[in-house]
N, C-alpha and C positions, 0 to 999 in steps of 0.2 A: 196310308198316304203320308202323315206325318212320321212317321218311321223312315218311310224312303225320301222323303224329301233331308232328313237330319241325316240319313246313312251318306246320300248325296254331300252334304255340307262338309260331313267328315273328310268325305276323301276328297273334295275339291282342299278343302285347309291343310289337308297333309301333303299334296302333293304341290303348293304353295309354300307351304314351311322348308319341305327337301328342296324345292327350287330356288327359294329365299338362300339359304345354308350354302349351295353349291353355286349360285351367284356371289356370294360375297365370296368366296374363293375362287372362283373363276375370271369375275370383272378386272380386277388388278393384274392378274396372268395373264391375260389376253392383252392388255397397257403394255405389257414389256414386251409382249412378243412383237406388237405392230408398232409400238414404237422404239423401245431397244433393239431387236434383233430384227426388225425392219421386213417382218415377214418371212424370215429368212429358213427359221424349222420349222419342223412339222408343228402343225400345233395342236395333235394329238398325246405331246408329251406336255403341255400345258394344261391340258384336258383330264390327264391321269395325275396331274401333280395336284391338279384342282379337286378331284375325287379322293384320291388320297387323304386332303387336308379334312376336309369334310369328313373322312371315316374316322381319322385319327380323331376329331371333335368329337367325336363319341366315343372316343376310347378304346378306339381299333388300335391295337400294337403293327408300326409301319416296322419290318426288315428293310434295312438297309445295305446297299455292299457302292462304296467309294469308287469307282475309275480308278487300278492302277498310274494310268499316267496323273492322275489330280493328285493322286495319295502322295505322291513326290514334293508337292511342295509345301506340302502339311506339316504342322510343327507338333499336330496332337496326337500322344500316343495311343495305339489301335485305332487308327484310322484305315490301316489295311486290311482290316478284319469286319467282318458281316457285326453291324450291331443292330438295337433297335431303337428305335423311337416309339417314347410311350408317354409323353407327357401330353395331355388331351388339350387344346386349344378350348377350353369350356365355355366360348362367347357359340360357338356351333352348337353343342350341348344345350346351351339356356334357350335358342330362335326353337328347336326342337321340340322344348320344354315348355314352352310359352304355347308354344300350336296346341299339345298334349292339356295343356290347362286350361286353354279356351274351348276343348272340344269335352273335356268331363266337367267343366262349371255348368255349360248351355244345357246338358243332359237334363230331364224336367222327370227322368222315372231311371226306377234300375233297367228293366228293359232297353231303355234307349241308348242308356251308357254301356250297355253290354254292348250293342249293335256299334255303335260308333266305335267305343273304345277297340275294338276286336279291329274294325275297316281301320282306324288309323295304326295300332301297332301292326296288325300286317302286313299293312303298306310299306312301313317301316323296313319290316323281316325281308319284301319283296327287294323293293332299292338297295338296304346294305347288300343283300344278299348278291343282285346280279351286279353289281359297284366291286365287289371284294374278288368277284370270278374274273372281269373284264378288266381292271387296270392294272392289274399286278404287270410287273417286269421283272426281270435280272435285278436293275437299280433300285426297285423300290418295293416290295410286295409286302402286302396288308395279310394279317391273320384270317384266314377266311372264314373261319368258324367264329370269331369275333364281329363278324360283317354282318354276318344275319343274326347273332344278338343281340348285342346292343346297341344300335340305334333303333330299336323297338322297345327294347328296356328304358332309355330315354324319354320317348314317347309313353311308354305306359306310365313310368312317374310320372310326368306332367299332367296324364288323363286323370291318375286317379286321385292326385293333389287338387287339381280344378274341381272333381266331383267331390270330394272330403267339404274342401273350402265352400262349394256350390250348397253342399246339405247341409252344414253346419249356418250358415245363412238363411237358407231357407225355415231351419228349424229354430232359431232364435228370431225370427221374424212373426213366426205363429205361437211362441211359446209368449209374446209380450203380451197377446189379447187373449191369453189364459188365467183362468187363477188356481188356486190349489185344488187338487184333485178333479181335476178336466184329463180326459186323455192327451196325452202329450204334455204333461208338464214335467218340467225337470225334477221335482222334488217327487215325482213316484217313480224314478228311475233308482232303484240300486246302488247304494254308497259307494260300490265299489265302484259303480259306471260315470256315475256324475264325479270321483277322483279321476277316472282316466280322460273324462274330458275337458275338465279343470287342468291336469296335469299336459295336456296336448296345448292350448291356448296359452298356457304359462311358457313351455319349451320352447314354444314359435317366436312368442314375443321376445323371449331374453333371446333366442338366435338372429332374431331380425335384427336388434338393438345392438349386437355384439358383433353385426357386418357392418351394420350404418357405420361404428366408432371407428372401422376397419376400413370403410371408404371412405371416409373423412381424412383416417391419417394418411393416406391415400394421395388423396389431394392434395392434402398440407406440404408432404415430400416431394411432390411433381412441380407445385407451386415454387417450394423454397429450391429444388436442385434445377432450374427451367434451363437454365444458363449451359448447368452440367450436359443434359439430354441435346440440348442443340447442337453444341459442339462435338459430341457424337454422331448423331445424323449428318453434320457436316465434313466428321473423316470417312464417313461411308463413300461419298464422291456419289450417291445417289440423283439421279434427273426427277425431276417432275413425275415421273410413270411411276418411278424405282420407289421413292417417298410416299406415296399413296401406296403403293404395296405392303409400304413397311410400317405404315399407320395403321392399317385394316390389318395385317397380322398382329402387333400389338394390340389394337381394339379387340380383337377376339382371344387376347391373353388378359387383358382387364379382370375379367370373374378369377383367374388363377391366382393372381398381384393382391385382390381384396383378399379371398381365404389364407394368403402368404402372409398377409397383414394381422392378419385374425390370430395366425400361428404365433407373429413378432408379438403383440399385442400381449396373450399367454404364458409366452413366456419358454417355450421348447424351440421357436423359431420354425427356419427353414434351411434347407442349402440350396447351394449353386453347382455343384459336384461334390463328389465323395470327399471329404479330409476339409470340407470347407461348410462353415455355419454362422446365422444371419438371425440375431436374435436382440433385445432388447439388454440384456445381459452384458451381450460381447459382439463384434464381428468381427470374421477371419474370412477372406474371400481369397480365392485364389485369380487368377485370369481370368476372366468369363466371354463369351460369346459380346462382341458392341455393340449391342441392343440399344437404341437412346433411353426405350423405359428402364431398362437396368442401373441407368445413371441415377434415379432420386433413391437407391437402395441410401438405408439410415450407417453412420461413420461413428463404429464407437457403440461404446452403450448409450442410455437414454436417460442421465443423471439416477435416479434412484429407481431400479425397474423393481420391486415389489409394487409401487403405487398404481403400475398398470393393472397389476390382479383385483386392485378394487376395484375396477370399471366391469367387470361378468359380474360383482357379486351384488353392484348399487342395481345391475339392470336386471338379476332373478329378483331381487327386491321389489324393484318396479312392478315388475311382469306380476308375481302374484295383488298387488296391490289391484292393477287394470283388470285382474281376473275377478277380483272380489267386487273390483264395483261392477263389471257386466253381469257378473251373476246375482247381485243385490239390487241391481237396478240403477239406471242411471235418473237424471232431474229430473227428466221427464217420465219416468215410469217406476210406478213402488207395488210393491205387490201387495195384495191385499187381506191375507192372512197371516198370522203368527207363523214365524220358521224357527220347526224346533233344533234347538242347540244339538251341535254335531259331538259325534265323540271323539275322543280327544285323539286316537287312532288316525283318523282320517287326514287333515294335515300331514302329517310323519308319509302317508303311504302318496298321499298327493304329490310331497316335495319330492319323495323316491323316483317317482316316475317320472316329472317333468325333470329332473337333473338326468334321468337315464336317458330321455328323448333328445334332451339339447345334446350331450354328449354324442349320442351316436350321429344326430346330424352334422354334428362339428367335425367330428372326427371321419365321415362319410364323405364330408365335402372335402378334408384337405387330403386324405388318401385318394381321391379323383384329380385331384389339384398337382399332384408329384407325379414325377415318372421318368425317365432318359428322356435326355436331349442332344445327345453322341456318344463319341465312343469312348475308350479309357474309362478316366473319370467324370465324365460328363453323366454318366450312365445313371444319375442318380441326381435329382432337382427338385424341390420343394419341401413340404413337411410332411414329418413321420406322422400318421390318423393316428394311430393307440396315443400318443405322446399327447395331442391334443384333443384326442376322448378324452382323457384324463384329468389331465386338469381342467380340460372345462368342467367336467362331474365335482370336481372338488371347489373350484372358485364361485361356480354356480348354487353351487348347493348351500353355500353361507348364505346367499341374498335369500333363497328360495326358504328356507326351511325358517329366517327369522319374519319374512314377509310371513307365511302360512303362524308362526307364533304369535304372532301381533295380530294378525287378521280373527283368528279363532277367540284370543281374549276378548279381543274389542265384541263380537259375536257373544260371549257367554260371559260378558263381564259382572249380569246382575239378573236375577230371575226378573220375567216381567210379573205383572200383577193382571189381575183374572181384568176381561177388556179391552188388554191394552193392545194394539194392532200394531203389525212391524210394520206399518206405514210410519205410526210415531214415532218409534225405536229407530227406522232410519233415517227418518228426519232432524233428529237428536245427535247422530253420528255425524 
């Protein structure tokens, strides 16, 4: 009965999440139809534009083919030619991700999560799936073999991020009213298991910390360009309908603009189209689309851009620090037996791995982040992932590996004496 009652939950939340997702791309569309075009088309092409956006939010590749007669009065070259659209709208992507994480945290066994997780990505597979068959046109058609992928793949990250986050919770909550060698304590876990999950906690933190800095400058640009972005939105000649349309597409290009930032931040940047680059360095931009968010892009370099490289390396710094005292114990909780001194190996293969996690999520997130947004040169927008795998692994790995140097000394800086309990030894640190 609790099985079917969570099986139930799953798919009511999934099919609320796909609803959520294709509302917010639907509501605006329907505003222009009934109030710009006054009811006037079908508004089954508002319907597929809507389905559309939503698939593209997960990373469906839309084909494209222009209206000979629009192509006329187009100024941008290969406009008369099929292209694609593949830059994902990632605020759809994250409502998706979000359902996915609240339905694998809730999970209370593997059993359960296997059942739910299975009811939500299929549901997923089923929606993309008949969305990719039914809205394709001439003007617009979606990869259909990408329809029934990934928006399930969406969803399964999410499910088994929530379920990760959900156990790892769980297990640090029963691991506190343990002491040494009790079943389940961290310390009879296998060196190499307790590095990989020190090195998992370490990789999260410095990625969490290295978006924060990345929505922050975020803000800071939107704030100081406001004036810029306005007077954009006000050469659009946009009404009431048009401008709520055109906030809700930019709101759900926000998560793209943060990892954009993440990329500037780094140091390899992003583009705007091909032969144009947008970095801390330099910027060379060519024309771009008059998006009012494209207005707080940064003018110039950024006074001395190595200093930004120190901000990944203070926050693997950080990150293992936060690791060392969860795992040592916080104020309120000291463990109650002697921990023997780690070998000196461990460290080294700790820092290896959580620079390889952060990397690949860095680099994971800004190659989902890039993709066409027309035709010609346009065909190419955001940043290169290997570029910014990269140097995150390299910027990271300083804070990380001198964090894990200093944490290991401080640890084996002096044999204890026969008695002495690492309650006192941490109380001392």
């Amino acid at each position: 009965m609790k099985r079917l009652t969570s099986g139930f939950l799953a798919a009511a939340e999934t099919v609320f999440a796909a609803l959520t997702g294709l509302g917010i791309a639907f509501v605006p569309l329907v505003l222009l139809w009934a109030v710009q075009f006054h009811l006037q088309p079908d508004l089954a092409l508002f319907t597929r534009a809507a389905a559309n956006t939503w698939l593209l939010g997960h990373g469906v590749d839309l084909r494209v083919v222009i209206d000979p007669s629009l192509t006329a009065g187009l100024t941008v070259p290969g406009a008369n030619a099929p292209f694609v659209i593949s830059l994902a709208p990632l605020g759809f992507a994250l409502v998706t991700a979000a359902a996915g994480w609240r339905i694998g945290y809730r999970a209370l066994t593997r059993r359960e999560l296997v059942v739910t997780g299975a009811i939500a990505v299929s549901g997923y597979a089923v929606i993309g799936g008949v969305l990719g068959l039914l809205v394709g046109t001439t003007a617009a058609q979606p990869d259909t073999w990408q329809s029934l992928l990934l928006p399930p793949l969406v969803m399964m990250t999410g499910v088994l991020a929530g379920a990760c986050r959900g156990r790892w919770s769980d297990w640090e909550r029963e691991n506190r009213s343990r002491t040494i060698g009790q079943p389940g304590d961290w310390r009879l876990y296998p060196l190499l298991a307790r590095a990989g999950f020190r090195a998992g906690r370490i990789a999260v933190t410095a990625v969490v910390g290295i978006l924060g800095v990345a929505a922050l400058l975020v803000t800071f640009s939107v704030v100081v360009n406001y004036a810029t972005m306005v007077g954009l939105a006000g050469s659009l000649g946009a009404q009431g309908d048009g401008q709520f349309a055109l906030f809700v597409g930019q709101l759900m290009l926000l998560p793209n603009v943060i990892v954009w930032a993440v990329a500037w931040l780094l140091g390899p940047g992003f583009s705007l189209g091909i032969g144009s680059h947008v970095s801390a360095w330099s910027t060379l931009v060519d024309p771009v689309p008059g998006i009012p968010l494209l207005g707080a892009l940064p003018r110039g370099n950024s006074g001395f851009p190595p200093l930004w490289l120190l901000i990944p390396c203070v926050l693997g710094f950080v990150a293992v620090l936060v690791s060392e005292r969860a795992r040592l114990g916080t104020a309120g909780h000291r463990v109650s037996e002697d921990l023997e001194p780690e070998p000196r190996w461990l460290p080294v293969v700790t820092a290896s791995g959580s620079v390889v996690i952060a990397a690949a999520v860095l680099g994971s997130l800004s190659w989902a982040a890039s993709g066409g947004i027309g035709p010609g040169r346009l065909a190419m927008a955001g940043p290169v992932g290997w570029d910014v795998a990269v140097v995150t692994g390299l910027t990271v790995a300083v804070g990380v590996l001198a964090g894990h140097l200093l944490a290991w000394s401080r640890n084996n800086q002096r044999p204890r004496s026969d008695g002495e309990s690492s309650e006192e030894v941490l109380g001392e640190r």
